[in-house]
Residue frames relative to the residue before (quaternion, step in Angstrom):
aa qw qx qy qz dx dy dz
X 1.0000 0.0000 0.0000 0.0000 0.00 0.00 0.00
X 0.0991 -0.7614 0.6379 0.0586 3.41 -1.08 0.95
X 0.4689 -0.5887 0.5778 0.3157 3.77 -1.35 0.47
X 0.5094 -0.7182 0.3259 0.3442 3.50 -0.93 1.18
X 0.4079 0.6701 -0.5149 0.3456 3.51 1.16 0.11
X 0.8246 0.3695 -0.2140 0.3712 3.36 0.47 -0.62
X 0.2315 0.7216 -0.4758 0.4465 3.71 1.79 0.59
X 0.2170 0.6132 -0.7564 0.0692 4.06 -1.20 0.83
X 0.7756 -0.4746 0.3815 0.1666 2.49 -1.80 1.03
X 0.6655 0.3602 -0.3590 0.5463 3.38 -0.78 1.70
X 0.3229 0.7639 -0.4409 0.3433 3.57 1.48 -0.64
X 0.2336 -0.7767 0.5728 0.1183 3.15 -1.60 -0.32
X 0.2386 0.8806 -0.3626 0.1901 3.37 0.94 0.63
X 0.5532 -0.6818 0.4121 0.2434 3.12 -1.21 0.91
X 0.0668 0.8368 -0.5430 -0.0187 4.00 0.48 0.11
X 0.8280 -0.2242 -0.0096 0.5139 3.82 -0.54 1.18
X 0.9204 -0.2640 0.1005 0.2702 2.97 0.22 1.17
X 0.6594 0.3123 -0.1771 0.6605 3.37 2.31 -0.45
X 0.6774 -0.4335 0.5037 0.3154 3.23 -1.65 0.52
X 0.3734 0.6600 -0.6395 0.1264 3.55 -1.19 0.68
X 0.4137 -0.7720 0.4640 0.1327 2.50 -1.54 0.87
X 0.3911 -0.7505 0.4193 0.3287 4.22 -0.52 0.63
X 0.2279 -0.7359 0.6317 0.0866 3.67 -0.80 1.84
X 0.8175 0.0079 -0.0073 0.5758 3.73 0.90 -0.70
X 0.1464 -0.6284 0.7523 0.1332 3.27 -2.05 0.36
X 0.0217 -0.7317 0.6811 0.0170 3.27 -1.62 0.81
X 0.0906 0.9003 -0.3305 -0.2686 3.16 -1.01 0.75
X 0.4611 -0.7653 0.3963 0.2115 3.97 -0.08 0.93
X 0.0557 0.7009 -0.7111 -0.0040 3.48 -0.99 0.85
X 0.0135 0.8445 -0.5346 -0.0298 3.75 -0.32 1.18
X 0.7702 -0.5351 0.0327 0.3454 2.95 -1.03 1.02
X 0.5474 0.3696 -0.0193 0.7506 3.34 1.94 -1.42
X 0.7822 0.3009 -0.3378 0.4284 3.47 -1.48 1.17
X 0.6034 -0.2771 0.5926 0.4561 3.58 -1.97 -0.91
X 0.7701 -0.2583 0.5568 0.1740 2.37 -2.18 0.64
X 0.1497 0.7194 -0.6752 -0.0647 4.03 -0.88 0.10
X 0.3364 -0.6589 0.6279 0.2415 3.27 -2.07 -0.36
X 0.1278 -0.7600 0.6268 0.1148 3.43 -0.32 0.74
X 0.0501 -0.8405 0.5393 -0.0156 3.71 -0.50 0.99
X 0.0602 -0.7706 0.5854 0.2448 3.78 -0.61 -0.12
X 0.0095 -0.7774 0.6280 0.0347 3.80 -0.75 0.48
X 0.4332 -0.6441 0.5857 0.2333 3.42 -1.42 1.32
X 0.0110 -0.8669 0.4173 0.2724 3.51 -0.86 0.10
X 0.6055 -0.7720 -0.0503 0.1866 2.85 -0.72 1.51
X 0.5660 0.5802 -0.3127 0.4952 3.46 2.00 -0.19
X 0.8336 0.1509 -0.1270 0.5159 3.50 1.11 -0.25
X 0.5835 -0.7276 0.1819 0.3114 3.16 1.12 0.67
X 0.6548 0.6105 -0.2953 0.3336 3.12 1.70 -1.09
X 0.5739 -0.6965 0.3929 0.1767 3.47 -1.76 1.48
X 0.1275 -0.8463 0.5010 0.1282 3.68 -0.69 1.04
X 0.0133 0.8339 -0.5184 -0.1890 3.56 -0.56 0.24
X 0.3054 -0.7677 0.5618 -0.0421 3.07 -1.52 1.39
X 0.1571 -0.6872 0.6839 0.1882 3.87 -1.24 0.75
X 0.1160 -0.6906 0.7131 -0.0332 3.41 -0.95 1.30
X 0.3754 -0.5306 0.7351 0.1931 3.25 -1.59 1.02
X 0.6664 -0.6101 0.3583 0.2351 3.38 -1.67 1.21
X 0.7473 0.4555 -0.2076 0.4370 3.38 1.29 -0.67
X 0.4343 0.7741 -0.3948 0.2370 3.05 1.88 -0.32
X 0.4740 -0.6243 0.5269 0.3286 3.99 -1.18 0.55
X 0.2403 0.7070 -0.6642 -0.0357 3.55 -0.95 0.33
X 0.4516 -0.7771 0.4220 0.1189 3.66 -1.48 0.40
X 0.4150 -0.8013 0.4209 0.0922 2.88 0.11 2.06
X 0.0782 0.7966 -0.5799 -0.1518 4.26 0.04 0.08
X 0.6015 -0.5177 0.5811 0.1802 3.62 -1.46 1.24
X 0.1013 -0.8187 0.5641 -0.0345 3.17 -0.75 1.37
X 0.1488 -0.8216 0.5092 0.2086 3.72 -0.55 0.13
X 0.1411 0.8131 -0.5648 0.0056 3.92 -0.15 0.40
X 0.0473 -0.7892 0.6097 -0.0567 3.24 -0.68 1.41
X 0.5306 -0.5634 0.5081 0.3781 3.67 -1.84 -0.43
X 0.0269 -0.8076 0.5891 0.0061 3.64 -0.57 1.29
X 0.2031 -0.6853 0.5841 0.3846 3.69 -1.27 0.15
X 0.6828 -0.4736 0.5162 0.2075 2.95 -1.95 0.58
X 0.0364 0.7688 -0.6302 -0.1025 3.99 -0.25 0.36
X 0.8169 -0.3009 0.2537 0.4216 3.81 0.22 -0.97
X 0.6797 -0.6534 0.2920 0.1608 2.89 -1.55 0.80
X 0.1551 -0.9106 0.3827 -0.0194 3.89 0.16 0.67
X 0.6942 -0.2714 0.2181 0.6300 3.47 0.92 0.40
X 0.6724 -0.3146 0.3152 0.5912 3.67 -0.98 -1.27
X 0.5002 0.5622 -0.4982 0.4307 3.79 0.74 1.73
X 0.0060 0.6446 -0.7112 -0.2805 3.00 -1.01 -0.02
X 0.4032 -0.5418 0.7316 0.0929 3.45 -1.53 1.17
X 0.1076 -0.7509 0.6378 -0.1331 3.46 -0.82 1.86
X 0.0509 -0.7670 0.5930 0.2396 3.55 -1.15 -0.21
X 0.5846 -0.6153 0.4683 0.2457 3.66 -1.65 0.60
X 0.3716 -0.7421 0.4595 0.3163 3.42 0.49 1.24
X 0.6643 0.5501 -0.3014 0.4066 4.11 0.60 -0.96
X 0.7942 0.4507 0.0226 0.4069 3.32 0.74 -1.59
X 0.2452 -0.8604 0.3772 0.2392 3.14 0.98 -1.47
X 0.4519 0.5918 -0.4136 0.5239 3.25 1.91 0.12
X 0.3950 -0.6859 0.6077 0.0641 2.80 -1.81 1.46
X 0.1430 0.6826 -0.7115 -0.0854 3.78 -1.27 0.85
X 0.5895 -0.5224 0.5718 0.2293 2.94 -2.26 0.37
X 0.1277 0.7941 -0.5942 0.0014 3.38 -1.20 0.77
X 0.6541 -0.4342 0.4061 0.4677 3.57 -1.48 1.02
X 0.1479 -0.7705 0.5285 0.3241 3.17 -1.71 0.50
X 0.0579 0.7858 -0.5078 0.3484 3.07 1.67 1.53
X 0.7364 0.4530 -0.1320 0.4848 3.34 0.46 -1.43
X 0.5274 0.6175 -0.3066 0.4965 3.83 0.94 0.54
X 0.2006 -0.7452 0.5555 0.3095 3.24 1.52 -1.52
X 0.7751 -0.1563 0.3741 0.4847 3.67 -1.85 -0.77
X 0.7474 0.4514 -0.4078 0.2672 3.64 0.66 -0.70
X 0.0993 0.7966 -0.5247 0.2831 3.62 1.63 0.37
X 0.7945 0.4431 -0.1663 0.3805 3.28 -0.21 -1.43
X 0.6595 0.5957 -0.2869 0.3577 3.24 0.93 -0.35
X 0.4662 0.7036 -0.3641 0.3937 3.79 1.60 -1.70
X 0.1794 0.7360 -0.6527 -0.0093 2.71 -1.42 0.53
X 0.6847 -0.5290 0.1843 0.4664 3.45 -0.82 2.01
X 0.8363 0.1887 -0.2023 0.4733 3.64 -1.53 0.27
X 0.4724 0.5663 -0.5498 0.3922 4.17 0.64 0.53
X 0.3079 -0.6983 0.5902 0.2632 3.11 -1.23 0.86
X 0.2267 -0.7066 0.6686 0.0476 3.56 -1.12 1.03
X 0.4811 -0.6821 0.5225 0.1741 3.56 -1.70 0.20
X 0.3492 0.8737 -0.3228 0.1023 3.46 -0.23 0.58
X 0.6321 -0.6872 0.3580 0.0028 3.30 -1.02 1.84
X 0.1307 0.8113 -0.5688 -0.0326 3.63 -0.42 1.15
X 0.1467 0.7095 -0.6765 -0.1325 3.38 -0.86 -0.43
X 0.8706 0.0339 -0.2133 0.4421 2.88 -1.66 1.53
X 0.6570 -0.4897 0.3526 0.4520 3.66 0.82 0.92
X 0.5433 0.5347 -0.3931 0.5142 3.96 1.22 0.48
X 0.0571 -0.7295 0.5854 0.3491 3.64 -0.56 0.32
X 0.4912 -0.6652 0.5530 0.1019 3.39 -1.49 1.00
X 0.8227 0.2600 0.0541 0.5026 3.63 0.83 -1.51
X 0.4648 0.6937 -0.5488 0.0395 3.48 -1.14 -0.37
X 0.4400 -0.6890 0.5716 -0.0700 2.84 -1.40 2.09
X 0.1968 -0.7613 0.6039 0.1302 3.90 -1.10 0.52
X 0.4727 -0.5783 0.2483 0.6168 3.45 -0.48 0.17
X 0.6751 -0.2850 0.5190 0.4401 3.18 -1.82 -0.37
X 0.7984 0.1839 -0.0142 0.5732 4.00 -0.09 -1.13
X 0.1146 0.7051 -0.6985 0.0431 3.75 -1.33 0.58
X 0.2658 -0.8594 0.3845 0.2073 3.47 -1.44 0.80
X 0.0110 0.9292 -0.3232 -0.1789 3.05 0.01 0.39
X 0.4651 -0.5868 0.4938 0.4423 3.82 -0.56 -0.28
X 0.3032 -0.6769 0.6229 0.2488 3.18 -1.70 0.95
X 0.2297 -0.7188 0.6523 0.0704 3.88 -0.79 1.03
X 0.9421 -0.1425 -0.0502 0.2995 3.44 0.58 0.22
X 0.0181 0.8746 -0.4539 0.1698 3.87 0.23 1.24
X 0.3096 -0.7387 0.4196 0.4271 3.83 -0.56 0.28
X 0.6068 -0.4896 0.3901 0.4898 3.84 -1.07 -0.07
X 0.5904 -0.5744 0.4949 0.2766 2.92 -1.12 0.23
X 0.3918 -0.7371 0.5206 0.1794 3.21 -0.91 1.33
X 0.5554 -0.6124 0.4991 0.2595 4.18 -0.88 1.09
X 0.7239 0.1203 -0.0801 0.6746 3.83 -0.74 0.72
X 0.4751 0.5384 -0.5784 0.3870 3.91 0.22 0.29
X 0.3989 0.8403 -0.3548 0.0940 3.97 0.68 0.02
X 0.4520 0.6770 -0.5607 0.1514 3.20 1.04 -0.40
X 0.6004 -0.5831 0.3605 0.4117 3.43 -1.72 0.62
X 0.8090 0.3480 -0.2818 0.3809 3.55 -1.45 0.70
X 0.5144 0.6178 -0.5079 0.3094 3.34 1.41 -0.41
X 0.2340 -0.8252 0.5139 0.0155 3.23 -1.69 0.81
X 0.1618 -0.8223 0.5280 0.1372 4.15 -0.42 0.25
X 0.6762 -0.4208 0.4702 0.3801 3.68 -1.61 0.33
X 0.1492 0.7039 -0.6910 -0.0689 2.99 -1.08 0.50
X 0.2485 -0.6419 0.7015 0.1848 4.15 -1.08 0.42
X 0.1928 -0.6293 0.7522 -0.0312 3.46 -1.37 1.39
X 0.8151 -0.4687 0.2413 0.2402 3.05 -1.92 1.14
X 0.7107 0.5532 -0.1544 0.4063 3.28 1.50 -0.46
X 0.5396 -0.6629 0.2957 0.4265 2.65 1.89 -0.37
X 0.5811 0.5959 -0.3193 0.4530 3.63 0.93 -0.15
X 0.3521 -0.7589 0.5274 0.1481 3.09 -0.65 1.53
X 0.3066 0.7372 -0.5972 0.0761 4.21 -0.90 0.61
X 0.6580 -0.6172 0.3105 0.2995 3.41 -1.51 0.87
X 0.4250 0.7524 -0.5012 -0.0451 3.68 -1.11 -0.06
X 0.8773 -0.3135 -0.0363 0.3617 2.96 -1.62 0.47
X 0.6979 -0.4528 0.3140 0.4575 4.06 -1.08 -0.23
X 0.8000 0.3591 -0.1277 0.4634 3.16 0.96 -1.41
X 0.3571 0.6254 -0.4763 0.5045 3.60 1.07 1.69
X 0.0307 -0.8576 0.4794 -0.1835 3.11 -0.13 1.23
X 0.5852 -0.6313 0.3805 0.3380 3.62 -0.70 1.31
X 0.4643 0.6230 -0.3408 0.5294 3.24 -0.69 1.45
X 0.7512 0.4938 -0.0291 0.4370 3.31 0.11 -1.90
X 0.3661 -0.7719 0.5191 0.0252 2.89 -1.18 1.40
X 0.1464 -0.8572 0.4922 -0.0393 3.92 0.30 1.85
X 0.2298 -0.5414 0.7799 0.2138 3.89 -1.26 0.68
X 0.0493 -0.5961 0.7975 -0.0791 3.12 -1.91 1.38
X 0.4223 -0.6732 0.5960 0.1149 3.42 -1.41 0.79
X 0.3867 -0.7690 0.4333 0.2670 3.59 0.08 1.03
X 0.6487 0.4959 -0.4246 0.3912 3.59 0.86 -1.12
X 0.8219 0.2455 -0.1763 0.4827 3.47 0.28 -1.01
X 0.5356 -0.6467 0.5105 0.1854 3.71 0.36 0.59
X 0.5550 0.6353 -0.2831 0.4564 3.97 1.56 0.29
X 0.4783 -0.6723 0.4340 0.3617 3.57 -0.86 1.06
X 0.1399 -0.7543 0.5681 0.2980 3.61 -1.21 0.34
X 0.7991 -0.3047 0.1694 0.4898 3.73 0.84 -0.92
X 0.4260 -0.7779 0.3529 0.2982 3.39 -0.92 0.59
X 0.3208 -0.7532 0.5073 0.2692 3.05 -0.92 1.57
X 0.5950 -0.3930 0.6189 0.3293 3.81 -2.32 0.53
């Protein structure tokens, strides 16, 4: 147990009973009364922001995260089945707790991921993944205007737009967060 004075942003703290994480501290000295904290904390299964007024001496419960580098092996229902690059033990995790970038993994990627108390809490894909395009129509002659874009299907199966002169084959960087081509890698 720690006294909320000593909470910074990024913490991890249990706060009634859920995981959340700390986006902000403030502290307040009004004119009448104590000292307070006004904190806001994201929590972490459902994203939604709570705010709290802690007295300075109040107890809250800081919880010991671990966040290492794991690889991705395969898909398992609503798991992915990861391994500890160090160790070699394999856990399952929601692919809630991935986000939209689910769709993206692909077997042998290394992926980030957050436990506390033998529970994973977090897990982060990369930012950028390549992938192969397996299937896109040709480009259409005099189709040129600037920005114009077509379907393309990647090895994974996810369907996203890019440029004309992508062509089934071709090896594309995609940004998991936004689900949007960036460029085509050589």
């Amino acid at each position: 147990m720690a006294k909320a004075s000593e909470i910074k942003v990024g913490n991890i703290l249990r706060y009634n009973g859920e995981l959340v994480t700390v986006t902000e501290v403030l502290h307040r000295t009004p004119g009448k009364g104590g000292a307070f904290y006004l904190d806001k904390f994201r929590n972490i299964k459902t994203g939604k922001i709570v705010e709290a007024r802690l007295a300075t001496d109040e107890q809250v419960e800081i919880c010991r995260v671990e966040t290492n580098d794991f690889q991705y092996l395969y898909e398992e229902g609503d798991y992915m089945v990861i391994m500890d690059n160090t160790t070699y033990d394999q856990h399952n995790i929601p692919k809630a707790l991935f986000g939209p970038a689910v769709k993206f993994l692909k077997e042998g990627m290394n992926v980030i991921v957050s436990f506390e108390s033998e529970e994973p809490i977090m897990a982060t894909a990369p930012n950028h993944v390549e992938l192969e395009i397996t299937y896109t129509e040709p480009a259409v002659k005099g189709d040129t205007s600037s920005g114009a874009l077509k379907n393309a299907t990647t090895e994974n199966g996810v369907e996203i737009k890019v440029p004309l002169f992508v062509n089934q084959g071709d090896k594309i960087k995609v940004d998991t967060r936004t689900g949007e081509y960036v460029e085509r890698v050589k």
